[in-house]
N, C-alpha and C positions, 0 to 999 in steps of 0.2 A: 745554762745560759739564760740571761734577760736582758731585758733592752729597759734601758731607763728613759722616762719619759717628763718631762717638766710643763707643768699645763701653770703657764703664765696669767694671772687674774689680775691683768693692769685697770688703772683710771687711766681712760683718755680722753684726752682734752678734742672735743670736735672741731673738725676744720684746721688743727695744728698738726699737718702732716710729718712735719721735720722734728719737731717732740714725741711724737708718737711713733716713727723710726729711731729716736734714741731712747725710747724706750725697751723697743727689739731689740735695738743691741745689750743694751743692759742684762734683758733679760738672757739670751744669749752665752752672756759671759758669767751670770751668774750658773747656768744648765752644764755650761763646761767645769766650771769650779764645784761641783757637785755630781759630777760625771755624766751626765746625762747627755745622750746628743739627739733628743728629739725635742724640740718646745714647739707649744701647742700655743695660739695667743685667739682673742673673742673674734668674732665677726667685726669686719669692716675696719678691723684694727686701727690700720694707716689714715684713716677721716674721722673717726669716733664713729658713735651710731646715737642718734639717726642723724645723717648728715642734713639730712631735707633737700631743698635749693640748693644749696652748695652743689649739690650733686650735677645743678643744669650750667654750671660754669666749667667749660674746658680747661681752664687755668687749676681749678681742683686734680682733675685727671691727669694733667701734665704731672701735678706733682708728686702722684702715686707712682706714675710711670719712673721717675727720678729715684725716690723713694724707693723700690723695688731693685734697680741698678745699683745704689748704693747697699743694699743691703746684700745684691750677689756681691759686690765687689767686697765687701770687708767681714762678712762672716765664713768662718771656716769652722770643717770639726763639727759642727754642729748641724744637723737637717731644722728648718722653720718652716712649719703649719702658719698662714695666717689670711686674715682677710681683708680684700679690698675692693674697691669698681674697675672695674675694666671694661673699656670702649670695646667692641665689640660688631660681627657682622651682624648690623638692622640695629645695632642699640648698645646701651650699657646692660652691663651682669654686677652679680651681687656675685663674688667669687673667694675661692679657698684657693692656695696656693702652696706648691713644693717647693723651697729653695734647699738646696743641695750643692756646697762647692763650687757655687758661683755661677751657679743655672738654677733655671729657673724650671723643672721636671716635670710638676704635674698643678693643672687647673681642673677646678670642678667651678661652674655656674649652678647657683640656686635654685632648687625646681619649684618652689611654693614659695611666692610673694604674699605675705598675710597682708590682706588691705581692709583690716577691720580695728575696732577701737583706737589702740593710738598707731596702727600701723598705715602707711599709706605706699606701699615699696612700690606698687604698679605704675603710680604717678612716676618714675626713676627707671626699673626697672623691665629687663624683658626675662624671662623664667628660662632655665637651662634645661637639658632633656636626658642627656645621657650620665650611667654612673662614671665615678676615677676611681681607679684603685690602683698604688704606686705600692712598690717593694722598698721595704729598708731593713735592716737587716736579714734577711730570708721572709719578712715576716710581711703578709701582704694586708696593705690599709686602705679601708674605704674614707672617703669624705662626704660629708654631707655638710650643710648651713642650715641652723636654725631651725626655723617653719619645719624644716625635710622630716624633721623625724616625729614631726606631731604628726604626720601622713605615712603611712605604710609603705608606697612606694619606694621612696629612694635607700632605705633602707633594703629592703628585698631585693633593688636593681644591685647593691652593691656586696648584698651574699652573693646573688646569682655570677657577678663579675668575677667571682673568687674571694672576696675579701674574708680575714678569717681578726679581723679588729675594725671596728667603726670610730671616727673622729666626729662629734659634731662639734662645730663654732656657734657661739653665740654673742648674742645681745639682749637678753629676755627681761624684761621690765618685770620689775617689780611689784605686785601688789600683794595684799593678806593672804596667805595661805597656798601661795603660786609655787616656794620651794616643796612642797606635798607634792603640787600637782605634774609639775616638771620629774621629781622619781618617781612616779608612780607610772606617769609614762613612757622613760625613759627603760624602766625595769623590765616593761611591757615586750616592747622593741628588740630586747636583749633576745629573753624568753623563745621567743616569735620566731626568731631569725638564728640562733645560736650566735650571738655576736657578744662579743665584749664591745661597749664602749663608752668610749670617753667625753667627757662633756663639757667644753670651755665652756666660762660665762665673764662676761663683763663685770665689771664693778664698778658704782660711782655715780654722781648726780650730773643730769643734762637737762637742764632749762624744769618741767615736770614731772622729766623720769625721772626714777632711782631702779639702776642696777645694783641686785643685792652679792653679788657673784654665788658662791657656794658651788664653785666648780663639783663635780664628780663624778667617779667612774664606776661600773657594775661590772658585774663579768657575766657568763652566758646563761647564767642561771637566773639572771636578775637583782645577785645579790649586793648591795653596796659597798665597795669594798676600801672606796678613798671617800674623804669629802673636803673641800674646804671651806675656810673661815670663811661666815657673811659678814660682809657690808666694809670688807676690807682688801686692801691689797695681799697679796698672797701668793707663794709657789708651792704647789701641790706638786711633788715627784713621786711618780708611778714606775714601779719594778712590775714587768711583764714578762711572766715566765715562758720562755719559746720552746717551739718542740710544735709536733702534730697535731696538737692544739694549745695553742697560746692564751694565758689566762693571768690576771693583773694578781696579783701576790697581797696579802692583806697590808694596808696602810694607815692615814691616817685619817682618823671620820671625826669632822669637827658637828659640832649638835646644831639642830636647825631650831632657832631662835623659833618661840612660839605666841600666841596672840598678841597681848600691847609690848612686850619685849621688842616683837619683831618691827610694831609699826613705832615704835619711839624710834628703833634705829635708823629706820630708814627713816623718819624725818630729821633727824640729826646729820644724816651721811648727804639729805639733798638739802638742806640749810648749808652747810661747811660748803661745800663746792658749788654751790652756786654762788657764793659770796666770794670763793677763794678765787673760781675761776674768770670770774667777771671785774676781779682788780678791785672789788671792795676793801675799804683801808678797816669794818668793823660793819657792825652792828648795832639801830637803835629802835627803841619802839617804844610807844606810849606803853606806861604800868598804869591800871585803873583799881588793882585791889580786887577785880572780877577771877576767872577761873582761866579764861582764855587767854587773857596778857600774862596770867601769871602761868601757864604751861609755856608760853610761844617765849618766854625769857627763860626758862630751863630747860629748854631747846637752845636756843640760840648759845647760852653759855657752854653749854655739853659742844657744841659744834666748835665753839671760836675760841670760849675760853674768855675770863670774866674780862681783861684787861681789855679786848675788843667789843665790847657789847655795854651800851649804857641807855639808861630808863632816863623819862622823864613822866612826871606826875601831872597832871592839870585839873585840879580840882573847879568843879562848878558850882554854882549858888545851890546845887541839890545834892553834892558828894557827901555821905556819909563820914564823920571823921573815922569811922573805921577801916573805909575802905583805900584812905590816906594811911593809915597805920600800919593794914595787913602787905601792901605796897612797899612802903621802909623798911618794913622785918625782911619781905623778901629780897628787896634789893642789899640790905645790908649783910643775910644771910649767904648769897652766893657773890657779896663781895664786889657787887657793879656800880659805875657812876652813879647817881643819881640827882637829879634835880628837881625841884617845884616850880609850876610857871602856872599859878591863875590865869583862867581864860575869859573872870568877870571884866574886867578892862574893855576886852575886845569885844565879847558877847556886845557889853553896852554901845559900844562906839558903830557896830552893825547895826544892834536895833537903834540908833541915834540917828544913821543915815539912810536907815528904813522909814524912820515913823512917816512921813508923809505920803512916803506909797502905800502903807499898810494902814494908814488911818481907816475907823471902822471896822477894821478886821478883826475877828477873835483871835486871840493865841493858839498855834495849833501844831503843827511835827514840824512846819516852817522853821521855830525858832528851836524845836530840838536840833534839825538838822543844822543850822546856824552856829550852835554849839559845836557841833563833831565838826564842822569846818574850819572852826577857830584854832580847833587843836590839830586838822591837818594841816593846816599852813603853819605851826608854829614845829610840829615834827620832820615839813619838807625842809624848812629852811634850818635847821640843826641837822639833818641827816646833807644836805647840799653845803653848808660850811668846814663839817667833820670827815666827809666824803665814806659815810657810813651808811648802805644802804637800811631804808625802811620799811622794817618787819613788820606787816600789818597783822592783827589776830581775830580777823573775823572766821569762823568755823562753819563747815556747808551746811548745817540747818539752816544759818543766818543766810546764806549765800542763796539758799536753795529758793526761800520765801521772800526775799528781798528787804531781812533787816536786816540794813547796813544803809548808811550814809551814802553818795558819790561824791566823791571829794572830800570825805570826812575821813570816816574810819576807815574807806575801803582806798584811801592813797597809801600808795607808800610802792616797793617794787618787790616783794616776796611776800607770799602769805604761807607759812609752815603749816597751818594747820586748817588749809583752804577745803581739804577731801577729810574733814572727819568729825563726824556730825556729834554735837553737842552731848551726847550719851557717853560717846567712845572718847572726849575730850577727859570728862571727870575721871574714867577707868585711867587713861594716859598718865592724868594728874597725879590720882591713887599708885601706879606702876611707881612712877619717878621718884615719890615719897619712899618708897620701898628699898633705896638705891641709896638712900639719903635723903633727909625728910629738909625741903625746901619751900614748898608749898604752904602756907600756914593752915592749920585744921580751919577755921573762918573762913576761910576763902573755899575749901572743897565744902560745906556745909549752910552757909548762906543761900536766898535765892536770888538765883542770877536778877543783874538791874542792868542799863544804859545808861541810869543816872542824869537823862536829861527832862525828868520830869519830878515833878513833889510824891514820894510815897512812889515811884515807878519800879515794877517788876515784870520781866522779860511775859511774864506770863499772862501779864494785859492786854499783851498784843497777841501772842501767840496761846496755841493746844499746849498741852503739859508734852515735853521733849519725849518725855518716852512714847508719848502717842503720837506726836510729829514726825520724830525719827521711823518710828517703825514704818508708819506712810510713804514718806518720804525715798524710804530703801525701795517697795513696790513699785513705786511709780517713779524713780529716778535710776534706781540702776537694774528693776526688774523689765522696765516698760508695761507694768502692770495699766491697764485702765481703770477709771473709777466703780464701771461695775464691782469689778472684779477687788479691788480694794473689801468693796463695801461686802461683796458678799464671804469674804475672808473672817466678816466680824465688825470691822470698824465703823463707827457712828458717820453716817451718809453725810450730816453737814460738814463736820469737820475735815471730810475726804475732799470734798466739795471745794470748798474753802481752802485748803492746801493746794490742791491740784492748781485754783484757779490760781493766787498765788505764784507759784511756779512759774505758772504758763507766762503771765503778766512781768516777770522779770529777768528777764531773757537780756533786755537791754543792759543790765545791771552791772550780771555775772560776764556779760562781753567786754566789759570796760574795767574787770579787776584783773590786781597781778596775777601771775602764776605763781601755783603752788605746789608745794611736793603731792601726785598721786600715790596714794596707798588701797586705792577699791580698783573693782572692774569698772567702775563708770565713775569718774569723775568728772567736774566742769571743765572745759578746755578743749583737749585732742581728743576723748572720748567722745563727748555728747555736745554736736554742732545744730543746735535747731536756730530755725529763723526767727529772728526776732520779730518783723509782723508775719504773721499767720493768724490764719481762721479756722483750725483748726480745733 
């Protein structure tokens, strides 16, 4: 005897409660047409995750409540695992739920609110106490949420309750190297407790995040036995062999996408959905011929697809005609609009309306940043006519030290390649090339310029990237201090000098768009400092 199990790995769309109950049902009918009569779906199902705010409007709740009702009333044949908020005595729960035949059997409350990096559940949430363990066919399941199972407890409450299979739901964001760390403790937990279990995960980009799904199950031994696909929708059905000890039957184990593989896709899966879900008709962004515009366009196409994504060129009194060339190969290569719009017109007609305030004054980043403004207002009002949102391509070395324009290069409303520091940009580039050579060799090989000076390279301003980055990692996503930098190795001025940097553009990084996260500390919901400080 086995019970078949279908672990649902939806995109949902947050705050579209009514889509994301037709979704259940969907999936529902697909678990019945494949026999299955238990589906498993992520955390918070019915709202997305993370809902935020949304959470503090009643009118949300109502419609979970509704949402719930309609789903005892039209599923049958099938039992549904899923998660929602539920109003509750003293507060709202982050909750898992049994539907069965048109009741609603068994609730479990969350026992661990994570309220650290991009989580903030406490701000919403109040923490549940006791395990659930519900019977379906002879075979008795725990449930746990998320957080539960990176802590020992709810786990152990729910062997001890009898459970002889564990459920966890999720919503686990994405970053490098997180599908490792997710089975390695999942396998743990297994081990620990003889449990088999099973592990929804989300899928799909929400504002910063990217869930990469890769549902999967173990058995009590720790060993992997299902997996599914990342960074896709998916149904993973699980055969669970029953008897006095019930144990998941080999299935099917997709591969966990490894270094730049994995961070291309996740910036391609939170490019696509954030432009799909927010009703963008495409895609546009300046191409400069540099290495950044020309990754964050082979991104954007991988995501939309060439017929929605189109470039424009703006050459200045200091553009390289090479970097106008290597710019046309690439856009003609992956097949996107293209156009040229010189920015000398308007440069001059700025400094034309300047000179009398500036009389006396030397030339100086004034009139570079003059420049990167000319070309953001000429990328807002083509992406505001097109109704194509604007892909900016600044990358977090630039972000981290504050080269970048305001209102220049750092306008537009998504940066893809906002969390990934100038080192791991060229690797990206080198991956993508691998897949299909789009990139022209000139452009990975060149050194990096901004082109708003005579003879200008990135490196005038800045330490050489690979000694920036490295700092950079220390003391941005390590909280490393400068002692501690300098005594790792690295040359004290340039620690100095970076750090100060940093600290000094705080204002900057608060005022650009969001961008797909792929590290533990990215700018945004991760890392919130005050902008004045004494620090």
């Amino acid at each position: 005897m086995t019970l078949r199990v279908l672990i649902a790995q939806v995109n949902l769309l947050v705050g579209d409660v009514a889509d994301n109950t037709d979704k259940v049902l969907a999936a529902a009918a697909r678990a019945a047409g494949q026999g299955a009569d238990l589906v498993v779906f992520p955390e918070l199902t019915l709202t997305g995750y993370p809902p935020e705010d949304l959470l503090l409007r009643p009118e949300l709740i109502r419609r979970c409540e509704a949402a719930l009702a309609r789903l005892c009333s039209e599923v049958r044949g099938v039992t549904l695992v899923l998660g929602y908020p539920k109003a509750g005595l003293g507060g709202l729960y982050n909750v898992a739920g049994v539907i069965r035949d048109g009741a609603l059997i068994a609730e479990y409350a969350k026992q661990h609110l994570p309220n650290y990096r991009v989580f903030d559940e406490k701000r919403y949430f109040r923490p549940g106490s006791a395990p659930c363990v519900f019977e379906h066919s002879g075979l008795r399941i725990g449930l746990t949420v998320c957080e539960d199972i990176w802590e020992e407890g709810p786990t152990r409450q729910a062997a001890e309750a009898g459970a002889q299979i564990l459920i966890n739901i999720n919503a686990s964001p994405y970053h490098a190297e997180k599908a490792e760390e997710r089975s390695a403790l999942v396998e743990r937990r297994a081990r620990e407790h003889g449990l088999p279990i099973l592990y929804a995960n989300l899928v799909g980009g929400q504002d910063e995040l990217v869930f990469d799904g890769g549902s999967f199950v173990v058995d009590a031994q720790g060993t992997c036995t299902h997996r599914a696909p990342f960074f896709e929708e998916a149904d993973l059905l699980v055969e669970v062999a029953l008897g006095p000890v019930p144990h998941p039957l080999p299935g099917a184990l997709a591969q966990i996408p490894q270094g730049e593989a994995s961070v291309y896709r996740a910036l391609v899966l939170g490019v696509r959905d954030y432009v799909r879900k927010n009703g963008f008709e495409g895609a546009v962004l300046g191409l400069s011929g540099g290495i950044d515009s020309a990754l964050t366009l082979a991104i954007a196409v991988d995501a939309l697809g060439p017929d929605r994504v189109e470039v424009v060129l703006m050459p200045s009194r200091y553009t390289a005609d090479m970097s106008n060339q290597d710019a046309l190969a690439q856009a003609r290569t992956l097949g996107v609009r293209s156009s040229s719009i010189p920015i000398e017109p308007a440069f001059q007609a700025f400094l034309g309306m300047l000179e009398g305030t500036f009389a006396g004054a030397a030339p100086d980043v004034t009139e570079e940043n003059i420049q990167a403004r000319c070309r953001g207002i000429l990328l807002m009002a083509i992406s505001n006519k097109r109704r194509r949102i604007l892909l900016t391509t600044g990358n977090k070395s630039e972000m981290a030290v504050g080269y970048a324009t305001l209102y220049g290069d750092m306008a537009g409303g998504f940066a893809p390649i906002k969390d990934c520091f100038k080192t791991l940009v060229y690797r990206l580039a080198h991956y993508r090339n691998t897949l299909g050579e789009v990139i022209p060799d000139r452009v990975l090989i060149r050194p990096p310029s901004a082109e708003l000076a005579p003879n200008q390279v990135d490196q005038d301003s800045l330490p050489p990237y690979d000694l920036l980055d490295a700092v950079l990692q220390r003391y941005i996503e390590a909280d490393q201090g400068v002692a501690d930098i300098v005594a790792a190795g690295f040359p004290e001025t340039e620690v100095r000098r970076v750090a100060r940097l940093v600290d000094r553009n705080e204002y900057k990084r608060r005022q650009a768009p969001p961008g797909v996260r792929i590290t533990r500390r990215a700018f945004g919901r991760d890392r919130r400092y005050p902008i004045t400080s004494g620090f």
